[in-house]
Every structure is written in structure tokens, then in C-alpha cells.
N, C-alpha and C positions, 0 to 999 in steps of 0.2 A: 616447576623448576626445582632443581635440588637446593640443600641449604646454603652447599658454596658458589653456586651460579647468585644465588641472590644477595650473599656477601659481599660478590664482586662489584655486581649492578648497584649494589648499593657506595660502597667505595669511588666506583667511578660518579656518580649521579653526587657524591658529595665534593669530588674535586671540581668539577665543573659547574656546579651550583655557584659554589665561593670564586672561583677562578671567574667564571664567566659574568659576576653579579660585580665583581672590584673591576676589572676590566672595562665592564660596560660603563660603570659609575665613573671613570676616569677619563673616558672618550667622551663621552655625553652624558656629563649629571642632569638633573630635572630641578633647572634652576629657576622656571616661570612658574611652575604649578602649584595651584592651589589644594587643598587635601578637599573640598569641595569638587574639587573638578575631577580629581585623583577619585575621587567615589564615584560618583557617577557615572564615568567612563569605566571603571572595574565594575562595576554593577549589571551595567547596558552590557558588556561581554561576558559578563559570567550567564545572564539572562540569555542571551544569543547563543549559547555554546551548548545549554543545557536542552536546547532544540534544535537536534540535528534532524538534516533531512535526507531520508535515503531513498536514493532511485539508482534503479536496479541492481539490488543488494549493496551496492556500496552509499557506508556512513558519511555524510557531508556537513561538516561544522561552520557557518556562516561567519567567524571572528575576525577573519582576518583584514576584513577594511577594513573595522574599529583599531586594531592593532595596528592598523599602516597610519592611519589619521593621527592616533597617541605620537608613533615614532616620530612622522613628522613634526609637529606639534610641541613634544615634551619631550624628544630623544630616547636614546636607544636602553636608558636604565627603567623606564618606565614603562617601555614596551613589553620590557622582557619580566616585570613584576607582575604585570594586566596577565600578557598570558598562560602566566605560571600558575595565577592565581581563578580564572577561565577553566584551567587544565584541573583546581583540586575541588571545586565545581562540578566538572564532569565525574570525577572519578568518587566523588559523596556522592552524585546521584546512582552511579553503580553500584553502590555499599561492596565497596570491597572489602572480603575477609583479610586477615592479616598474613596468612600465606600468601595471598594475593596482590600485597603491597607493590611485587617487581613489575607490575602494570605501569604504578602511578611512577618507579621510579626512572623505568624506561621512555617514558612519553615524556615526563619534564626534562630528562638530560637530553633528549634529540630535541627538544624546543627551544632550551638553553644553547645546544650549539649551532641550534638553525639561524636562532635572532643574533646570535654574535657575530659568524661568519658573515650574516644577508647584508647585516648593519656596519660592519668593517668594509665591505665592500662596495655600500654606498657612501661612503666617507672617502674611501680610496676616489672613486671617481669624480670627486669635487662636490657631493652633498652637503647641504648646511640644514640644521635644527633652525625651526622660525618659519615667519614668512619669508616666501623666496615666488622670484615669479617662475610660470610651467615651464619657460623655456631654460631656465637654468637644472629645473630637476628632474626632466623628461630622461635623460640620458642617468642619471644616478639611480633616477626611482628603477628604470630598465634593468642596471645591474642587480640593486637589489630582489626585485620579486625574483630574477630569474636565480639569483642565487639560493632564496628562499624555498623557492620550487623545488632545485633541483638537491637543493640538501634535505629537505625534506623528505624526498622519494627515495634519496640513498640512502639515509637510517632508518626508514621503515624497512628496505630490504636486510637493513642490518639486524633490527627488532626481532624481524620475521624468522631471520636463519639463527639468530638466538633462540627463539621459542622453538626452535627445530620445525617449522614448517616451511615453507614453498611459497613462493609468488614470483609471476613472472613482470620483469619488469615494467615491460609497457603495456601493462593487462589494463585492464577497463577501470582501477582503479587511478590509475596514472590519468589515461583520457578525459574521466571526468572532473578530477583537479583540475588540470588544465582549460579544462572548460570554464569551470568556475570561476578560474582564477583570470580569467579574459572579462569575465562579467564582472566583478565585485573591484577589478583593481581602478578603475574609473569612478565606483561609489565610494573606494576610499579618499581616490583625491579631490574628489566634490567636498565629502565632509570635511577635512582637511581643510579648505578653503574655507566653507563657512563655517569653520569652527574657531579662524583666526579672525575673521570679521565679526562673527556673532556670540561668541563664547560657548556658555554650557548650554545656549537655547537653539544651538545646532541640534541636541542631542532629542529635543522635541520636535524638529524639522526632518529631522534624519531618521533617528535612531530608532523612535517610538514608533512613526512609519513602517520601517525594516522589520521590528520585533511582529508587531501584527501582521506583518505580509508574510514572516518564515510562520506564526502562529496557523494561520491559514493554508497555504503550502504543506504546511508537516497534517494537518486532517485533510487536506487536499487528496494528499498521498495516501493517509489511512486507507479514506473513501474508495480510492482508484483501487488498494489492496486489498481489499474486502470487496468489492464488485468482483475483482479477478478470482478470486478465492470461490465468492457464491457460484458463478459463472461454471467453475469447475468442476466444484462439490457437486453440480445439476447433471453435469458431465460422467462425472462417477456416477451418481446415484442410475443413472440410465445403464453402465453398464451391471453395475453390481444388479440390480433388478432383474436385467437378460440372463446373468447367468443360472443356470438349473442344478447343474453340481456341486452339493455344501463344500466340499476340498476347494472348488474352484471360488466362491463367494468368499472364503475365509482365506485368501491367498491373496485376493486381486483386493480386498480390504485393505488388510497388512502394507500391500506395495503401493498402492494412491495415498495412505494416512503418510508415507513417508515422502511422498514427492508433493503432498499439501502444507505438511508441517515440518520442524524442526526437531523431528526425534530420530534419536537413538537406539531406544527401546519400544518395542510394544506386546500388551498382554489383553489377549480377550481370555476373558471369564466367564463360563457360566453356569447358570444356575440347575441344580442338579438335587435329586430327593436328598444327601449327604450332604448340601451345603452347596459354598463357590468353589468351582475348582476350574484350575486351568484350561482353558483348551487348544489356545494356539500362542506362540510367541515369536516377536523376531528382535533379535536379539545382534546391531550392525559390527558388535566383537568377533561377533561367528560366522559373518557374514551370510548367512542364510535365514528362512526362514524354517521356522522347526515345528512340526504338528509330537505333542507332548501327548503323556500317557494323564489322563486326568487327574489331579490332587486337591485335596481339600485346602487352603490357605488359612494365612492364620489369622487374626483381628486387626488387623490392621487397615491402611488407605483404601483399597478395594472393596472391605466389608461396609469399613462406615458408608460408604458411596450407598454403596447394595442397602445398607439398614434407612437410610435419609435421603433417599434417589435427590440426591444433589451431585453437582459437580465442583469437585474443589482443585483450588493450584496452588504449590509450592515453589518456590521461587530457590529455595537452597534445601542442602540436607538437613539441616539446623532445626529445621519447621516441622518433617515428618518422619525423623530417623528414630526419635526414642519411644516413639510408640507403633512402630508399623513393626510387624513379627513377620512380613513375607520374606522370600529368601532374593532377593534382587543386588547387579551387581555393583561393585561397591562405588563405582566409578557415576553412580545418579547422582543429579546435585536438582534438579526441574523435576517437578511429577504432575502432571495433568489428567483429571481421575473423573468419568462421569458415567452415568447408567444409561444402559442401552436398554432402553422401555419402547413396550408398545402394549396400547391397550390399557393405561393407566398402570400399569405391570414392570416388576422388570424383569427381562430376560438374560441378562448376563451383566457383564463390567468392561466396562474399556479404560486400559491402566497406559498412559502415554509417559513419557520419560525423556530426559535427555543429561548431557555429561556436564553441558554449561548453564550456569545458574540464570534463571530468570529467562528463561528459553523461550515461554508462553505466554500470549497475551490474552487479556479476556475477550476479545472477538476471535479468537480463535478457539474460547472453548465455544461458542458459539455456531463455528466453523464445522468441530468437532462431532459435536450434538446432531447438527442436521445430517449429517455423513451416520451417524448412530440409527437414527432413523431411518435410513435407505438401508443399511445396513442389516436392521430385523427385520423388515419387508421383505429383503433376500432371501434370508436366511430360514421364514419360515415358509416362502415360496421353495427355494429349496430340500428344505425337509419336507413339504407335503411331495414335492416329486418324486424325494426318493422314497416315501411309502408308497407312494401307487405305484413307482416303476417296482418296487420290491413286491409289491403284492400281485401284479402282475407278471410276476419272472418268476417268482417263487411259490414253493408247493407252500400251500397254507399250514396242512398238519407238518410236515418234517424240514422245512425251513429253505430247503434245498431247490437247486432250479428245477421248474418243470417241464415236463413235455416241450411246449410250445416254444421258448426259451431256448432248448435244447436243440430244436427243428430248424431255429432262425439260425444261431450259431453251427451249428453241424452245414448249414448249407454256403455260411460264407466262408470256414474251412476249407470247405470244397471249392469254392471258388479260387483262393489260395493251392489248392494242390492241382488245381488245371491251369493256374497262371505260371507253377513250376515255385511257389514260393516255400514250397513244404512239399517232402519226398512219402509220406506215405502220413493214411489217416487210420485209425484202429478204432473197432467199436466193441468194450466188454460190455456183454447184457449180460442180466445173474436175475433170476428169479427165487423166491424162498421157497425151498420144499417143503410141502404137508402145511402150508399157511392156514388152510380153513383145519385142519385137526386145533391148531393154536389157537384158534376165534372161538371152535368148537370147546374146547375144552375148558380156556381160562375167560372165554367172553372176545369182545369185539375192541374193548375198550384199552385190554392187555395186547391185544392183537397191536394197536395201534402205539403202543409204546414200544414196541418192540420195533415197530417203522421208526418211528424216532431215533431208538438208541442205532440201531442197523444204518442210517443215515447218517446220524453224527462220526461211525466209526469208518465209514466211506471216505467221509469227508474228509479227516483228518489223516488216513493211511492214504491218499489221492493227493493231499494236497500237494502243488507245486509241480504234479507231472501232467494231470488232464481238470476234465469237470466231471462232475459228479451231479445226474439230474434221475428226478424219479419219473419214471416212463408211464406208471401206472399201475394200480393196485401194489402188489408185492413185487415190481418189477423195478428194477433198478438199472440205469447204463452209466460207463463209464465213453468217454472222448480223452484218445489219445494222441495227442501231434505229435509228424515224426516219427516214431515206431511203429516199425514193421512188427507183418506175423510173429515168428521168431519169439521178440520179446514181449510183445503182447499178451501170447499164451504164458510167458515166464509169469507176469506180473497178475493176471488173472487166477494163473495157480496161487497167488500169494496174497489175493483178497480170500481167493476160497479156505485158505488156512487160517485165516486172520478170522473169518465168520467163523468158522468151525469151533476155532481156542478161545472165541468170545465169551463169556457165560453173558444170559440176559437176565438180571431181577426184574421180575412183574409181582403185578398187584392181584392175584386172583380174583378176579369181578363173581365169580358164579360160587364163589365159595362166600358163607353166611358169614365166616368171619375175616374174611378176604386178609388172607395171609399174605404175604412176600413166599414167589415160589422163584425157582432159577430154571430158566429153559435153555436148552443146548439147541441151537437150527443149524441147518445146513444151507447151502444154494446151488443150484444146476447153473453153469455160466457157459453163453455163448461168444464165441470169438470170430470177428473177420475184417478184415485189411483190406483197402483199399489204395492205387487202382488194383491190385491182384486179384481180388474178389467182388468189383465191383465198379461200376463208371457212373454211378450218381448216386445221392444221397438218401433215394429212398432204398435201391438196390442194396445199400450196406447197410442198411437198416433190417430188411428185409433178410438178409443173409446172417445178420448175426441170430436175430430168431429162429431162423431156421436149423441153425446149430446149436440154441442153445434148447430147441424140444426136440430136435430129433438124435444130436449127439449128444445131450447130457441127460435129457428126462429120463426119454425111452432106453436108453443104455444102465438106468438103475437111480440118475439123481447125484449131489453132492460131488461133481466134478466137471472139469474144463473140456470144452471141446470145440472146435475149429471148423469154420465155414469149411465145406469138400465139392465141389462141384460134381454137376451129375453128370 
């Protein structure tokens, strides 16, 4: 909130404090109570408050039969002291920073006008402070809870459109008040009764009860959250382990880490001869996930993790802002940081993050961890895939696809242009002229560098119109979707220029002081297009060879020429 939203909030929270505290004290002072009795019942609620219990994400504070018991009991000045002071209870256990004050000040002035309103209203209907029998405050006590309720649920929507967010009224947080509040208004008027019968050893009959029964309930909960969490994390690990694609393992990572946990941010890291460097991130500002060009990071939370394979968590920015050098945005206040090991090893970092402080709990770095471990299992199942699927697709010496590769794709192309899904297929073949003069001359070894560098330059003058696959020996093809003869022979003329104006450094092998020499090559290329030249995929296979030794070799070499039917 800006400075003058909290001015206000403050202003208003101080007229209502004094306004509502005289007020109350004037309708119903606290003229039976003992500061004995006055502690222990503040105690017993600040105890109760500071153990909420949450089901299904919404927080639920157990105070308010202690507080209806007080009202009853010691009137409406005392109620409204107990849960003011319940409320700075809850709000020490949050450690709020001092920018963060307009929490505590917004929560005490709607409790301040809830207990004044609830409590004037069951005054109005004939209420008295004391003992009174049920049938006289059955109808008063009615007025007040419902008033209680329903002012309650109207300055949270007030809270809520101040902080600039959204709630709909009778969303699930409403229902489960309501809920509760059917449970616990019956424990307040039990206590209530035996607390004017039995004094403060109600509080041992009741209260001490209650406190152990929410103590139990709130690990109850844990328990059932942390089964559901395991349950899940089992659930991921199954998928992440199926998948064979590293893009796809480090995607479906990123998007279960954010629907198991409460972040914001996330960063895997990994380990790399240069150090840690990034490798993926998501980042909920940008809404996407983003695959990053790798970077070295700087000494900070990520490194120590990687130097001390431990996992650590920060609760605010305060803890790990003046020594982390990474470049993160500025809006972290939670960092949850552990090493993705396997093998006694680490393989990377996973850097977790979120905006609001205190985000993470220690069974969930727990949560985290076993999720890390399915995680590198994937991930090195997916990197062996993709070296066997690359070593199987690709030529070993010049890196590019081969043959076979070539044969698989070219024939479901084709399948594609007999489904009508593509209007024509082209096949450039190009063979290098005089290759064995080049073997013969500078060796076998220069020969082979020269496939390399001739491949690389394929590759990259090719990119983004076809593929580029070595057919065999000094044989080369290009696969073009979509283009016709026509431009095919264009584009073929304009690899053969591209070989031509290449110069190649080699290593002379056969020379005793194996110089650096520069060789000039050339290539014979055959062209033919399909269906025009062709109704299957061996036929245009077939046809571009046939053009490219009989119109370009036998015609002289170092030029284009076009399948011709006989």
C-alpha cells in the first residue's frame, strides 16, 4: 500500500480504537472481573488464535467462543480488549515488517467495529451481562452472532477491495465460517455457564481441552497435507520419468513445482565445466515459461546450496538479499534453495521463490527434494535418449542427419503430399567433384575435414527452408517442402555458388610439416520434383541421381541440372 493509503488506515483505526474502546466501556464496563481471571482468559485466546486451522486453504481462528463466554460473563469492554489483544498475538507471530503494519491496523479496526456493532445489538434486543437463564438470551445471543458474522464478512470484503484484490462474497471462505460458527456458538454458551458456576476452573474443564483438541487438529491437518502432497509428488514422479524429451521433462517440472507449491518464481541450474549457469526459468510476471541462453551466476543462494548440497529457506528478503549477487526480481521476499543430486553428486540447483514472506514450510522442502530426485532420474534418462536418438539420426563424422533418417522422413513427406497436405516435394543431391584427387593429394584425414566444413556450410545456408542429410561418401541431399522445380533449380544454383566462393583451410596430412593449405571444390548437383518427376519416394530418389551424373557429371561437373524424362 502507498504511504497515504496507510495514513488513512491508520487515522481511521485510531478513531475507532478510542471511539469504540469509550463507547464500549460506557455501555458495559467490566465491573466483576478479576485481573486474575482477566489473564487467563487473554492468555487461553491469544493461545487459541495463534493456532489456526486451515482446511481447504481457507485460515480458521478458533477464539471466538472464548470471546462470546468473556462478553457474556464480563461485557462488551472486555471482549473487545481479549480480542484485540488475540489479534497482536497473531500478528507477532507473523513478524510483521513495518511497511507491513496496515495488516495489524486493518484487522483491529474491523474487530473493533464488529464487537461494537454485534454487542449494541444484543443490548438493543433485551441482553444483560451476568448470569441470565438461556431462555432470556437465546434470542439476543441470535441477534448478536448474526450480526457478528455478517459484519465480519462485510469488512473483509472491505479489507479485501482496499488491498486491491477480489473476493466473491459467498466464496468458500464465507461457508466455512458459517460452518464453524454453528459448531463453536453452542461451546461458547456451555463455557459461559460453567464459568459462572465454576469460575477460572472452567478454563481447565473447557479451555485446556479445546487447546489440545485444536493442537491435534492443526497436525491432524499437517498429516492429511503432507499425505496429499506425497501422494502427488508419486504422481509426478511417474510422469516426469515417462517423458523421453529433456524440453519436455524441464517444462512438465516447472508447471507440477507450481501446482505442488506456493511459488512465484523458479530457477533450475546446472552444473556445466564453467560453473552454475541457468538453464530454465519461470518467472509468474511473465506469465510463461522461458528456456534461457545459459549464464554463469554469481555467489550467492544457488552457489552455497551447490558448494554445501544442503537446502536452505528464507522466510524474507532481509535474510538473503545482502549477500546473494544473482540478478532476481525484486519483488522475492521467500527463497526455497536445494540440490538436485544423484549419485552422491550434484547435478544442478533448484532456486524456488515466492512474493510473500514466509511462503515455505520445512515439509515442503522435504516435498521439494523427493520431486529433485525424480527429477534427475528424468533428466538423465532423457539425455541418454537424446544421445542415442542423435547418434542414431545423425552422421557421426559431420554431425548432420543421415541416410537413414533421411529415408524415414522423405517417406512420411511423401505421405503428406499424397494426403494433399503439401503441393510439391524437391530433392537437391550434389556430389563433390574430384574428392579422391583431394584424399589423394592432402590425405584422407583433410578429405574428412573438408565433409565437415561443406556440411556445416549446408547447414546453415539450408537452415529454415529444408534438411540437410549426408547420403553418403561425398554425397550430400538437400529435402525441400513446397517448392516446385522452378525454384528448386533457383536455389540449387545458389548452394553451387555458395560451394564454389567457399575457400576450405585444411591441414595437409601427407606433407612432413603438415601446413594449413586452402582448397577451392566444386559440386555436380541433381535436381527433381515430385509428383512431376516422380510417385514415390524411391523414384525421386532415384531421379535426382540420375540427373545429378548424367546432367551435371558427364556434362563437364560443377553445375545444376534437372531430372528430364526419357
Amino acid at each position: 500500500m502507498s504511504k497515504s493509503k496507510n495514513g488513512v488506515v491508520f487515522i481511521i483505526w485510531l478513531i475507532l480504537a478510542t471511539f469504540s474502546s469509550w463507547l464500549a466501556f460506557v455501555i458495559s464496563p467490566p465491573d466483576t472481573i478479576s485481573m486474575w481471571e482477566m489473564l487467563l482468559f487473554t492468555v487461553l485466546a491469544c493461545m487459541i488464535a495463534c493456532i489456526p486451522i486451515i482446511i481447504n486453504g481457507t485460515t480458521i481462528i478458533l477464539t471466538h467462543w472464548i470471546t462470546l463466554a468473556a462478553f457474556l460473563s464480563y461485557g462488551l469492554f472486555f471482549e473487545m480488549l481479549m480480542l484485540q489483544a488475540a489479534t497482536i498475538c497473531v500478528m507477532l507471530k507473523l513478524r510483521l515488517r513495518k511497511h507491513e503494519l496496515h495488516r495489524y491496523f486493518l484487522n483491529s479496526s474491523m474487530l473493533f467495529l464488529t464487537s461494537l456493532i454485534s454487542g449494541i445489538g444484543f443490548f438493543v434486543a433485551g441482553g444483560k451481562i451476568g448470569l441470565s437463564p438461556l431462555s432470556e438470551l437465546i434470542v439476543p445471543l441470535l441477534v448478536f452472532q448474526t450480526l457478528y458474522f455478517l459484519m465480519n464478512q462485510l469488512l473483509l470484503q472491505v479489507i479485501t477491495k482496499i488491498k486491491g484484490e477480489r473476493e466473491r462474497f459467498f466464496g468458500k471462505d464465507f461457508i466455512w465460517e458459517a460452518l464453524i460458527l454453528l459448531v463453536i456458538f453452542p461451546l461458547g454458551i456451555g463455557f459461559y455457564y460453567l464459568n459462572e458456576y465454576m469460575g477460572v476452573w472452567s478454563i481447565v474443564f473447557i479451555g485446556i481441552p479445546f487447546l489440545s483438541f485444536a493442537l491435534v487438529l492443526k497436525l491432524y491437518n499437517s498429516s492429511e497435507k503432507l499425505n496429499y502432497h506425497l501422494q502427488k509428488v508419486a504422481d509426478i514422479g511417474h510422469q516426469l520419468t515417462g517423458r523421453l524429451q529433456l524440453q519436455e521433462v524441464l517444462d512438465l517440472f516447472i508447471q507440477k513445482i507450481q501446482e505442488i507449491l506456493p511459488v512465484d518464481y523458479a530457477y533450475i541450474f546446472d552444473i556445466q565445466q564453467e560453473g552454475l549457469v541457468l538453464l530454465r526459468k519461470m518467472e509468474k510476471d511473465n506469465e510463461e515459461i522461458e528456456e534461457v541462453h545459459p549464464f554463469q551466476t554469481g555467489h550467492g543462494v544457488a552457489r552455497y546450496v551447490w558448494a554445501t548440497k544442503t537446502t536452505v529457506i528464507y522466510n524474507e528478503k532481509s535474510e538473503w538479499e545482502k549477500w546473494s549477487t544473482e540478478q532476481q526480481p525484486q519483488r522475492i521476499e521467500s527463497i526455497m534453495c536445494m540440490p538436485i543430486i544423484r549419485g552422491q553428486e550434484v547435478e544442478g540447483v533448484l532456486l524456488l521463490a515466492a512474493k510473500r514472506k514466509r511462503a515455505f514450510e520445512k515439509y515442503q522442502s522435504m516435498i521439494a527434494n523427493i520431486l529433485c530426485s525424480y527429477f534427475s532420474v528424468a533428466l538423465v534418462n532423457a539425455r541418454h535418449y537424446e544421445e542415442t536418438k542423435t547418434k542414431s539420426e545423425r552422421c557421426a563424422l559431420t554431425k548432420i542427419y543421415n541416410y537413414r533418417f533421411f529415408e524415414h522422413f522423405l517417406n512420411e513427406r511423401f505421405s503428406d503430399l499424397e494426403a494433399g497436405q503439401i503441393s510439391n516435394l524437391s530433392i537437391i543431391m550434389l556430389d563433390i567433384d574430384h574428392f579422391k584427387h583431394v584424399n589423394d593429394t592432402y590425405g584422407h584425414q583433410a578429405g574428412n575435414e573438408i565433409l565437415i566444413r561443406l556440411a556445416a556450410c549446408l547447414r546453415y545456408f539450408v537452415d529454415g527452408h529444408g534438411l540437410v542429410a549426408r547420403y553418403g561418401g561425398e554425397e550430400f541431399v538437400i529435402l525441400l517442402t513446397d517448392v516446385n522445380q522452378r525454384d528448386a533449380m533457383e536455389f540449387a544454383e545458389s548452394v553451387r555458388r555458395m560451394i564454389v566462393e567457399t575457400p576450405f583451410m585444411i591441414k595437409n596430412e601427407l606433407d612432413p610439416q603438415q601446413r594449413m593449405v586452402e582448397v577451392s571444390i566444386t559440386a555436380s548437383i541433381g535436381v527433381a520434383t515430385a509428383p512431376a518427376d516422380a510417385e514415390d519416394a524411391i523414384s525421386l530418389i532415384r531421379h535426382a541421381d540420375r540427373a545429378l551424373y548424367i546432367g551435371a557429371k558427364r556434362a563437364g561437373r560443377n553445375r545444376v541440372a534437372e531430372y528430364v524424362k526419357i
